[in-house]
One Martini backbone bead per residue (centre of mass of N, CA, C, O) as a GRO file, in nm:
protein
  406
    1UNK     BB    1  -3.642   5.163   2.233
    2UNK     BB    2  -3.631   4.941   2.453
    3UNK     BB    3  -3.512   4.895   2.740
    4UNK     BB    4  -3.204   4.802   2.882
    5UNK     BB    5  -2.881   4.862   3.023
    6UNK     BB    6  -2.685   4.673   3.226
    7UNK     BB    7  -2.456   4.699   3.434
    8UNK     BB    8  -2.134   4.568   3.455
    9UNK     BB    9  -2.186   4.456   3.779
   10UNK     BB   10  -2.435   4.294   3.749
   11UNK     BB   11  -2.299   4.060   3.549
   12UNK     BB   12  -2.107   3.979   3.759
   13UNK     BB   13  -2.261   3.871   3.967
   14UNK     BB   14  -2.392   3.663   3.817
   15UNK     BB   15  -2.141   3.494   3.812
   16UNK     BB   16  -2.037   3.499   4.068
   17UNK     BB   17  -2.284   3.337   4.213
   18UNK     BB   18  -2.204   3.094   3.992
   19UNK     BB   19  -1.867   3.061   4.063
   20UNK     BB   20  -1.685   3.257   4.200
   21UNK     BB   21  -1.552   3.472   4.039
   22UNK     BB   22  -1.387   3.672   3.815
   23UNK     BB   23  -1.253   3.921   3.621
   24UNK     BB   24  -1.069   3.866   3.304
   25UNK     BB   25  -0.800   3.880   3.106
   26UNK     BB   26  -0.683   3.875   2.848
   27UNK     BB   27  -0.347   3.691   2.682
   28UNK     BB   28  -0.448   3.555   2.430
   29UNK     BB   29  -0.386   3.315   2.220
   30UNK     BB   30  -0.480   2.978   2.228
   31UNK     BB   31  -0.412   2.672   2.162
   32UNK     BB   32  -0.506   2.328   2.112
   33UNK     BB   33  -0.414   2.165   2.308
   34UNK     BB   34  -0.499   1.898   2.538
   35UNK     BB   35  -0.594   2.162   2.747
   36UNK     BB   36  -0.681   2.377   2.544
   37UNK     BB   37  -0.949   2.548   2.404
   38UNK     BB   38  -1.056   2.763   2.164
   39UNK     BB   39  -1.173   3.061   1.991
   40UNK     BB   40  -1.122   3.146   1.644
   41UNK     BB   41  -1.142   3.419   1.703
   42UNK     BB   42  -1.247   3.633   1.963
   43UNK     BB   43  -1.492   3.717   1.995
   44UNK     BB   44  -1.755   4.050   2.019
   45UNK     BB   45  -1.857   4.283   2.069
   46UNK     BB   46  -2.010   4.492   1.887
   47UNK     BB   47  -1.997   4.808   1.724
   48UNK     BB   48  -2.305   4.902   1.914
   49UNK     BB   49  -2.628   4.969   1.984
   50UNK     BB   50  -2.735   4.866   2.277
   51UNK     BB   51  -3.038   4.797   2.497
   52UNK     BB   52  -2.883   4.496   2.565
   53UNK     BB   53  -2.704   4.248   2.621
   54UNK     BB   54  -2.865   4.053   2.501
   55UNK     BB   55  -2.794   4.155   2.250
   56UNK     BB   56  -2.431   4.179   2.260
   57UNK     BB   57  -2.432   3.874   2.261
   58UNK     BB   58  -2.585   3.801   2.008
   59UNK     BB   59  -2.436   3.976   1.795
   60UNK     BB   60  -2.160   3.790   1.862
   61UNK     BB   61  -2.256   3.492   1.784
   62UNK     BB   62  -2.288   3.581   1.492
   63UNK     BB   63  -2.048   3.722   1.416
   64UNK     BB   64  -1.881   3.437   1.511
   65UNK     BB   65  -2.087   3.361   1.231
   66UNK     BB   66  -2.016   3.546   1.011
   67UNK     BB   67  -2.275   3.741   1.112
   68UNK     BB   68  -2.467   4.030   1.025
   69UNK     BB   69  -2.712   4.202   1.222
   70UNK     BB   70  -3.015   4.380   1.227
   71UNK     BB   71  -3.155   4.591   1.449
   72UNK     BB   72  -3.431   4.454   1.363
   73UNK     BB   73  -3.339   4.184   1.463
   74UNK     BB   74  -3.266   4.207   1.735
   75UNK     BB   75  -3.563   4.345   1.846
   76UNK     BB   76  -3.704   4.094   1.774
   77UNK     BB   77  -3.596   3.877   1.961
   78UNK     BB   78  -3.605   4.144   2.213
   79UNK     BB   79  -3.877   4.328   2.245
   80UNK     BB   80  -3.838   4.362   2.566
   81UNK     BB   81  -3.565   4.294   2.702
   82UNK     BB   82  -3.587   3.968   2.768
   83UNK     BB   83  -3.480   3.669   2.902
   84UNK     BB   84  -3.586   3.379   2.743
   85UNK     BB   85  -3.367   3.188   2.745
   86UNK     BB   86  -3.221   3.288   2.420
   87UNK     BB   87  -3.532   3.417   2.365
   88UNK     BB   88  -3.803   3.599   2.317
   89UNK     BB   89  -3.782   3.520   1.987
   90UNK     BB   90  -3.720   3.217   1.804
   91UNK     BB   91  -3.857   3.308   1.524
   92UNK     BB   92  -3.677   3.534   1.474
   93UNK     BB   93  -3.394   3.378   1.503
   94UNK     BB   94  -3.447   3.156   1.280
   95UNK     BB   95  -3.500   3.375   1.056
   96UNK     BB   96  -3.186   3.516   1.069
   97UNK     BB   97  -3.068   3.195   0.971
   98UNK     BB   98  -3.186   3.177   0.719
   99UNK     BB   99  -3.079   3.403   0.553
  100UNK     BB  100  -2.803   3.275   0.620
  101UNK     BB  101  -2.825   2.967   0.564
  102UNK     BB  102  -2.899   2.891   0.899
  103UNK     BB  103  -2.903   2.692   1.184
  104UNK     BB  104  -3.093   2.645   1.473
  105UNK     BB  105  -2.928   2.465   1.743
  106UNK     BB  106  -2.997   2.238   2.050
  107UNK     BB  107  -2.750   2.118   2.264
  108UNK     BB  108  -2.603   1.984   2.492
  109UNK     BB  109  -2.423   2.074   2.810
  110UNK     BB  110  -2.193   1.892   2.791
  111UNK     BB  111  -1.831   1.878   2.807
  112UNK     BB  112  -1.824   1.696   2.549
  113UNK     BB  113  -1.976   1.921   2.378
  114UNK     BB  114  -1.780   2.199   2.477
  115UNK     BB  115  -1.518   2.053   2.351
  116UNK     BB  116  -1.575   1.994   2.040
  117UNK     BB  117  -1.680   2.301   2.000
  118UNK     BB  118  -1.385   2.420   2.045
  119UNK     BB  119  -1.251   2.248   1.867
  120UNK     BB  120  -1.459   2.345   1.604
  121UNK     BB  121  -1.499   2.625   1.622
  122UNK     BB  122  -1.784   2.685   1.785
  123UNK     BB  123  -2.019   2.851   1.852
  124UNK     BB  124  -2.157   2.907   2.214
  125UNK     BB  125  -2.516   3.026   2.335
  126UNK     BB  126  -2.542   3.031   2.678
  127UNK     BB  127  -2.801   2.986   2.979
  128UNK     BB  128  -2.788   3.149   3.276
  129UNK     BB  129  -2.934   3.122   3.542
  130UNK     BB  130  -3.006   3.256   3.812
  131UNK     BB  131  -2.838   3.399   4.132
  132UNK     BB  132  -3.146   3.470   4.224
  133UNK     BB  133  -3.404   3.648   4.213
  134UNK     BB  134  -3.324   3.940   4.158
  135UNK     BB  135  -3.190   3.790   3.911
  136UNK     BB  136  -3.115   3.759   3.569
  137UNK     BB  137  -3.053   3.595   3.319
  138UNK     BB  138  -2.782   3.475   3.121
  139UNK     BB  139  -2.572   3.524   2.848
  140UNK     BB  140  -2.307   3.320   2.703
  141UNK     BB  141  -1.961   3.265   2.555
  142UNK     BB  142  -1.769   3.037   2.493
  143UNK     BB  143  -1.394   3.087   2.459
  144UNK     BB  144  -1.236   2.877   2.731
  145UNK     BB  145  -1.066   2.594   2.776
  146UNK     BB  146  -0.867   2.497   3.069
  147UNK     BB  147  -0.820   2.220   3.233
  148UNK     BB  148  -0.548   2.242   3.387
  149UNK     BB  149  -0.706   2.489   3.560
  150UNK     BB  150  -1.003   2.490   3.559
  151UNK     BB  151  -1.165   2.745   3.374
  152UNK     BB  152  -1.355   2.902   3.201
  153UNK     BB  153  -1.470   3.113   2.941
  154UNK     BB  154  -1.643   3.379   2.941
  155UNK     BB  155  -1.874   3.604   2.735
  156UNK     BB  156  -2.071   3.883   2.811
  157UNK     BB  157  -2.278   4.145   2.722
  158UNK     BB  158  -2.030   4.354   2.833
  159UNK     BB  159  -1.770   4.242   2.733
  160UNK     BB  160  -1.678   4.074   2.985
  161UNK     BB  161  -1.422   3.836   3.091
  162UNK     BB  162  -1.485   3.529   3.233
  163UNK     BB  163  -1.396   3.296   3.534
  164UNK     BB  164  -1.485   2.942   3.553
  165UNK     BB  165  -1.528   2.739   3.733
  166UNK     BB  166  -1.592   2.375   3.605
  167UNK     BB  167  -1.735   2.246   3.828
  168UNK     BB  168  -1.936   2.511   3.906
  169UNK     BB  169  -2.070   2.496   3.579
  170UNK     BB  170  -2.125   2.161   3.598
  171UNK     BB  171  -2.352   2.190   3.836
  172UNK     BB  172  -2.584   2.300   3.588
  173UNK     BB  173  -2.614   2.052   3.400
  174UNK     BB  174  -2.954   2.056   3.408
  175UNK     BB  175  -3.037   2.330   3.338
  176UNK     BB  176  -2.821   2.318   3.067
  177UNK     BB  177  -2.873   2.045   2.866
  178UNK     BB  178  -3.058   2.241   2.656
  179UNK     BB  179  -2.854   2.494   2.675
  180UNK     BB  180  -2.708   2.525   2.346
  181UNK     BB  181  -2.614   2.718   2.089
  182UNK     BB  182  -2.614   2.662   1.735
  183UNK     BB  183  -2.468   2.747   1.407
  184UNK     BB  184  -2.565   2.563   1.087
  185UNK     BB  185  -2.543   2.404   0.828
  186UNK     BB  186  -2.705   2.173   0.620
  187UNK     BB  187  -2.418   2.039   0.566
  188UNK     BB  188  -2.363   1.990   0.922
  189UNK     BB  189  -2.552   1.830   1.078
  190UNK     BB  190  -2.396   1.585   1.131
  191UNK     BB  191  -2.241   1.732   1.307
  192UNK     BB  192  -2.443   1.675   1.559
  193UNK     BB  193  -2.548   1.561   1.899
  194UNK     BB  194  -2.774   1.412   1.736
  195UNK     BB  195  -3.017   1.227   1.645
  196UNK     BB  196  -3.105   1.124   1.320
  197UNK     BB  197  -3.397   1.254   1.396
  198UNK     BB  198  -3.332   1.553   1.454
  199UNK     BB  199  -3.160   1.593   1.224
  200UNK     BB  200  -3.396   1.553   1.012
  201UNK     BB  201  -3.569   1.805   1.164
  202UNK     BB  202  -3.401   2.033   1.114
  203UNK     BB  203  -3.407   1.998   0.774
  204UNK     BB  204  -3.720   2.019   0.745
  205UNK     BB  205  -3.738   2.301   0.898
  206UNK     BB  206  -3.631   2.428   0.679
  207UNK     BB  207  -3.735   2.387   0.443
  208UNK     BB  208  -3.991   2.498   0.487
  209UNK     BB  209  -3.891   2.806   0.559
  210UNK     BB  210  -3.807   2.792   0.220
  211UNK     BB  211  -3.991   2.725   0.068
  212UNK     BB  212  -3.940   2.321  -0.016
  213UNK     BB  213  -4.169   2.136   0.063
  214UNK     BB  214  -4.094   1.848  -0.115
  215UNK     BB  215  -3.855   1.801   0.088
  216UNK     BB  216  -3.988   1.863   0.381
  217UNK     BB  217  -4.215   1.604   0.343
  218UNK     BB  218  -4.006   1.383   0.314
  219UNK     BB  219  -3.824   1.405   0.548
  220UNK     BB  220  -4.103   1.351   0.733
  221UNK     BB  221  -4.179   1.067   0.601
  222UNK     BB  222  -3.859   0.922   0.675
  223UNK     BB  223  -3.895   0.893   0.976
  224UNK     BB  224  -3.751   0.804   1.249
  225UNK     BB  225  -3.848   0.691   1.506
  226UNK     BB  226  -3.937   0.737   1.817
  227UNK     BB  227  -3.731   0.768   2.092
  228UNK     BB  228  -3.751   0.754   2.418
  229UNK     BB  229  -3.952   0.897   2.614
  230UNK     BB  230  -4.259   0.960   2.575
  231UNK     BB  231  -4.273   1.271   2.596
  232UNK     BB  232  -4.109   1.274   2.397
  233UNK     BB  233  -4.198   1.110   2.152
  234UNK     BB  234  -4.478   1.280   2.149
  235UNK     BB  235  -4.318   1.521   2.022
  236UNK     BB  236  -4.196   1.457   1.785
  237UNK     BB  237  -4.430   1.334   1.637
  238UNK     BB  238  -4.600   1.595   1.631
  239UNK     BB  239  -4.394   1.752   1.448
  240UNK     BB  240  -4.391   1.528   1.198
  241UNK     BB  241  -4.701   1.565   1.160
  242UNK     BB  242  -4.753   1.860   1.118
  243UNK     BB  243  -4.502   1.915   0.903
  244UNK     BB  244  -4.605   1.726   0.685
  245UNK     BB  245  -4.921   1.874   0.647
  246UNK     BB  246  -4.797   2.142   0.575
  247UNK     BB  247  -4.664   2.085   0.333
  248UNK     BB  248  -4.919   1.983   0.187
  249UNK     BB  249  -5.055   2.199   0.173
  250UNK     BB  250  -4.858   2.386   0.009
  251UNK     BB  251  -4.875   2.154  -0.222
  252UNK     BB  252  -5.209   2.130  -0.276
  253UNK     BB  253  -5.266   1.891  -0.008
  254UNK     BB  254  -5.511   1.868   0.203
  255UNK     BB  255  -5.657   1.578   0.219
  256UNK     BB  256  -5.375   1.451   0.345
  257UNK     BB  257  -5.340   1.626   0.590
  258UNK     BB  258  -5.579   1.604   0.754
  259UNK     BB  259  -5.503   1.328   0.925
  260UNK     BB  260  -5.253   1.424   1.042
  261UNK     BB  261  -5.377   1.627   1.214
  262UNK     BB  262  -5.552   1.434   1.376
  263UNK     BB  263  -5.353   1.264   1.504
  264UNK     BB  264  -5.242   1.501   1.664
  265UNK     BB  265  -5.488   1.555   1.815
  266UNK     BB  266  -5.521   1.311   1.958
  267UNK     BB  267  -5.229   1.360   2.115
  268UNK     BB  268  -5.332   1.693   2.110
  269UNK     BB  269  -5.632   1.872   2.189
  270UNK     BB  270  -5.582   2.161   2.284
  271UNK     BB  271  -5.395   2.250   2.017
  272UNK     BB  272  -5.444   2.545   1.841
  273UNK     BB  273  -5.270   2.503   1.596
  274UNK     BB  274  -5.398   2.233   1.485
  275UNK     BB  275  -5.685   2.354   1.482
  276UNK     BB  276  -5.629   2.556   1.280
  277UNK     BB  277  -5.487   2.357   1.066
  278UNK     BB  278  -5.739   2.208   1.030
  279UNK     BB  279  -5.910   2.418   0.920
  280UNK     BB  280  -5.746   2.534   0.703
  281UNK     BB  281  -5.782   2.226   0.528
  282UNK     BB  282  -6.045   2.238   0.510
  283UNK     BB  283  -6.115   2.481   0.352
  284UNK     BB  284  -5.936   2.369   0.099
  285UNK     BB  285  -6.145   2.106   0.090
  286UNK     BB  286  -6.436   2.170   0.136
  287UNK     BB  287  -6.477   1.968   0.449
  288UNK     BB  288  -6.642   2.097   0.629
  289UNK     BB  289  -6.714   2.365   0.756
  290UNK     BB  290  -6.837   2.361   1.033
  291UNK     BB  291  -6.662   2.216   1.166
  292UNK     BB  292  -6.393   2.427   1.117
  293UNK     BB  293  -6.531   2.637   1.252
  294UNK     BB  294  -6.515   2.535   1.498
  295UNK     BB  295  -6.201   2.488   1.539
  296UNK     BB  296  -6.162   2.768   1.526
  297UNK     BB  297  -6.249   2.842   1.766
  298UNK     BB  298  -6.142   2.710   1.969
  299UNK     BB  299  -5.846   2.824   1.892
  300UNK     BB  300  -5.946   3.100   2.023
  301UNK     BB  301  -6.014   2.996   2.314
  302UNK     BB  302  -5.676   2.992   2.329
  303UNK     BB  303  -5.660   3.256   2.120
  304UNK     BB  304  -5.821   3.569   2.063
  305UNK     BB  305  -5.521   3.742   1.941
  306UNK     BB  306  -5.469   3.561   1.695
  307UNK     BB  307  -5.423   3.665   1.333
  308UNK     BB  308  -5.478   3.352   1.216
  309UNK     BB  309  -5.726   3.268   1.368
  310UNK     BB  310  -5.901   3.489   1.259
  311UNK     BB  311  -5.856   3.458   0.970
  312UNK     BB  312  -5.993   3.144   0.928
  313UNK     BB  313  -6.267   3.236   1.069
  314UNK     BB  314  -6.335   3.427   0.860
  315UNK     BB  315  -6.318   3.279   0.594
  316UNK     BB  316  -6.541   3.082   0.701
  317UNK     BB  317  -6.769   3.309   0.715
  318UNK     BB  318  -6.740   3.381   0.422
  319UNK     BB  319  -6.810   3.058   0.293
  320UNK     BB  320  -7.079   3.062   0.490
  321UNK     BB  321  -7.217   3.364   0.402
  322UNK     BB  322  -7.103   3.551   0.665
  323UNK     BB  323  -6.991   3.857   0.589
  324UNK     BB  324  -7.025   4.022   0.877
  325UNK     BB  325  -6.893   3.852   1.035
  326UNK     BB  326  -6.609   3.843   0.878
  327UNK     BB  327  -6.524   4.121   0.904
  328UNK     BB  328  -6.501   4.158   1.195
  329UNK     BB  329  -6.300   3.909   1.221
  330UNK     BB  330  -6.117   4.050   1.030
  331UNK     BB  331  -6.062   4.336   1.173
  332UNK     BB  332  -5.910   4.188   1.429
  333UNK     BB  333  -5.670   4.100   1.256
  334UNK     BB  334  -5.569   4.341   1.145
  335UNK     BB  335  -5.515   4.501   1.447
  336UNK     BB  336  -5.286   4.210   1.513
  337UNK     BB  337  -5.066   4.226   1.235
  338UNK     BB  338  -4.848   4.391   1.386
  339UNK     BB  339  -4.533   4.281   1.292
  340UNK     BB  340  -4.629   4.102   1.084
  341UNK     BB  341  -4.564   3.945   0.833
  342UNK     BB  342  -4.665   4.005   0.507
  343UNK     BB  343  -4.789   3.800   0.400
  344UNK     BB  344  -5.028   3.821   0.665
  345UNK     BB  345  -5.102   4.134   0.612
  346UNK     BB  346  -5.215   4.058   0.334
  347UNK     BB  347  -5.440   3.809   0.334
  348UNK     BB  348  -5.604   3.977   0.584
  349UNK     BB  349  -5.677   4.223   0.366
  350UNK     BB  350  -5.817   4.044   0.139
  351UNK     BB  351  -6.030   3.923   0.294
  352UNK     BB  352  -6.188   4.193   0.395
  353UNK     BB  353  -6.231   4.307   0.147
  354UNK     BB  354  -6.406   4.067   0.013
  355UNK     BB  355  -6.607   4.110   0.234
  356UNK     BB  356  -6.734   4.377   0.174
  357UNK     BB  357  -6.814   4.322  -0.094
  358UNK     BB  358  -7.015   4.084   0.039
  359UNK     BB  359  -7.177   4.314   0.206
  360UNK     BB  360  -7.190   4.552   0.006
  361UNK     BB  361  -6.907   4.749   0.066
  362UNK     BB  362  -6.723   4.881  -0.121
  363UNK     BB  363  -6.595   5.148   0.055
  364UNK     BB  364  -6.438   4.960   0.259
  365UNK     BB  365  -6.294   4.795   0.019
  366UNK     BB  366  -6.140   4.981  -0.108
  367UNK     BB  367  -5.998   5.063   0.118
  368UNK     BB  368  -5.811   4.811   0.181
  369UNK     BB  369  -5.711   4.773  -0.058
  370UNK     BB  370  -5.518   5.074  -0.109
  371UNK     BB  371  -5.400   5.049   0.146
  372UNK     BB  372  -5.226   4.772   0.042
  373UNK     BB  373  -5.133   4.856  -0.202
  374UNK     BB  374  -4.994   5.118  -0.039
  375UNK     BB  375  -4.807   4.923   0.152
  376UNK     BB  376  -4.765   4.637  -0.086
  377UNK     BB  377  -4.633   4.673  -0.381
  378UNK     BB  378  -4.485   4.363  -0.425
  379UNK     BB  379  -4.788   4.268  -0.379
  380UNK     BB  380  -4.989   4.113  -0.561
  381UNK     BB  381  -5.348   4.172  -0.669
  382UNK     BB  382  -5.534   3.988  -0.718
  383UNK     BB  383  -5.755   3.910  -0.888
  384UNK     BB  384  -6.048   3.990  -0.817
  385UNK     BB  385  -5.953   4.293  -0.691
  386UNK     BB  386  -5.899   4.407  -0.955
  387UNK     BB  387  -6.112   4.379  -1.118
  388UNK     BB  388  -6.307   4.519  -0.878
  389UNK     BB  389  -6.014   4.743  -0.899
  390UNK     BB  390  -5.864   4.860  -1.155
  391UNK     BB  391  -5.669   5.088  -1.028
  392UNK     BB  392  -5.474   4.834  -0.869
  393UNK     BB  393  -5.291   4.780  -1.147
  394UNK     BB  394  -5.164   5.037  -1.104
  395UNK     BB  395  -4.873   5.194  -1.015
  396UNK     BB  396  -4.840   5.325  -0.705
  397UNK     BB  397  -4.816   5.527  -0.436
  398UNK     BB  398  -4.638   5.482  -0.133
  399UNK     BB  399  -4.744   5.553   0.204
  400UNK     BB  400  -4.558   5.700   0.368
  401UNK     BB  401  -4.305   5.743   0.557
  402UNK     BB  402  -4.266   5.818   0.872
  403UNK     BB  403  -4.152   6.076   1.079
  404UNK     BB  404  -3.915   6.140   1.260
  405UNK     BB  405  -4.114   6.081   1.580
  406UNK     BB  406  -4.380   5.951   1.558
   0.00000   0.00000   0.00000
């Protein structure tokens, strides 16, 4: 695992030109009164082998939202070990919270939602900008507010607790506006300090992560109109058509999905993701195959190495009866598929072997569909693949596992 563990006198510089205060001993729990509100029982780093402190900050977030994470879930957060805003990688927080059953909702880190989240008992993970230009920023999770001393208390990735005094801590309140983070049940999110249609969509994009499309549709269908300004509301908007569309397609209603994702690139005309969904729900309702792949090339020329887009581009080089360029360009998703879930390396193995078939190779789409079969063995393989490889009907020995240290 890369990354390093940085000392714990780092972690406290960046705290200390912070707030100018020092590292704080704990004195035990303290009460709700009207003046103290912590977090029972108190957070800890979780005794575990962290690469670095942004991972024993997260392990700990979680654990206080009695969840344990597996150390390839935390690797995969912070897979460079490098704290860019929450996580390094968003996605796979999100992946790890829907596991177990938890929304990642990022709420205004302004007193009043500090003090409310720590009366209801609910941890929050805050994004501390760095104090320097040559300091790193760091995570850190309030697990104690004492009013009455004017004083907060965090606990950093190295296990220290530190105490900050609250005015210079809100001082920060502009760039920490939208940087606290909590888990929450899907039955509490009305309990969160956002407007109803955030609300709204947080609950939609559960349930599609959740493969529920048509509640994850209503949900999307049902949004009330955006409101703020418009880059906000235009944001929303987008997420909100875009959602909607992506459920349709999953529902296999690809026609009804093709205007809303229309609509959506309207309003952003060279969103990749955008273009490229927009390519694949063409190409699911037989749409304009040439223009579908216009998009997806477009889509390409602004990421040229995601494996989703390339995926996309050569399907449709092969509905389109270039069998040999499609091969070519699905060869080229499957060497940047790896790290992607099984799904994604699964659907990208299948339509090589495909193309491969279909350009007269049949020894090329064997080793590939073989590969896939002793990959994938949960993973059945569809009926042409199988017609057209008997063999890879019956269970098959699966790859050996690398030997420790390969």
């Amino acid at each position: 695992m890369t990354g390093f563990r940085p000392p714990a006198r780092a972690l406290a510089a960046g705290l200390l030109l912070l707030a100018a205060a020092g590292c704080a001993t704990w004195r035990g729990p303290h009460g709700g009164g009207s003046g103290v509100r912590a977090l029972s029982p108190r957070p800890e780093i979780p005794p575990a082998v962290h690469a670095t402190a942004a991972e024993g900050i997260m392990d700990a977030f979680f654990a206080a939202n009695r969840i344990a994470l597996e150390p390839q879930e935390l690797a995969d957060i912070f897979p460079g070990g490098v704290v860019r805003e929450h996580a390094e990688n968003p996605a796979a927080l999100t992946r790890a919270a829907r596991r177990r059953e938890r929304i990642v909702a990022a709420i205004p880190a302004d007193p009043e939602n500090l003090w409310d989240a720590l009366g209801r008992n609910r941890p929050l993970l805050l994004y501390l900008p760095a104090g320097r230009p040559d300091e790193g920023p760091l995570l850190a999770i309030p697990v104690l507010w004492d009013r009455r001393a004017g004083v907060l208390r965090l606990l950093a990735g190295d296990g220290i607790l530190h105490d900050v005094p609250e005015d210079r801590f809100f001082a920060l309140r502009e760039p920490l506006r939208h940087n606290a983070l909590c888990l929450v049940r899907p039955s509490d999110v009305h309990t969160l300090p956002l407007s109803a249609r955030d609300r709204r969509l947080l609950l939609a994009d559960y349930r599609f992560g959740k493969g529920d499309y048509r509640r994850a549709e209503a949900l999307y269908r049902g949004l009330p109109p955006p409101g703020g300004d418009d880059a906000t509301a235009a944001d929303a908007d987008l997420r909100s058509l875009s959602g909607r569309a992506a459920s349709l397609v999953r529902l296999g209603k690809p026609a009804k999905a093709i205007p809303l994702y229309g609509q959506a690139l309207a309003a952003d005309p060279g969103n990749p993701i955008l273009l490229n969904n927009l390519a694949y729900a063409m190409m699911l309702d037989g749409n304009d195959l040439p223009e579908a792949l216009r998009l997806a090339r477009r889509a390409l020329e602004a990421a040229p190495a995601n494996p989703v887009f390339l995926e996309t581009a050569g399907s449709l080089e092969l509905r389109l009866g270039d069998a040999e360029a499609a091969a070519r360009t699905l060869e080229r998703a499957w060497t940047r598929s790896s790290g992607r879930p099984p799904e994604v390396q699964v659907a990208i193995q299948d339509q090589l072997a495909r193309a491969w078939l279909a350009a007269g190779r049949r020894d090329l789409a064997w080793q590939v569909a073989e590969h896939r079969f002793r990959t994938f063995p949960d993973h059945a393989m569809p009926r042409d693949l199988a017609k057209a490889f008997p063999s890879l009907r019956r269970p098959r020995a699966p790859h050996p596992a690398p030997a420790q240290g390969d």
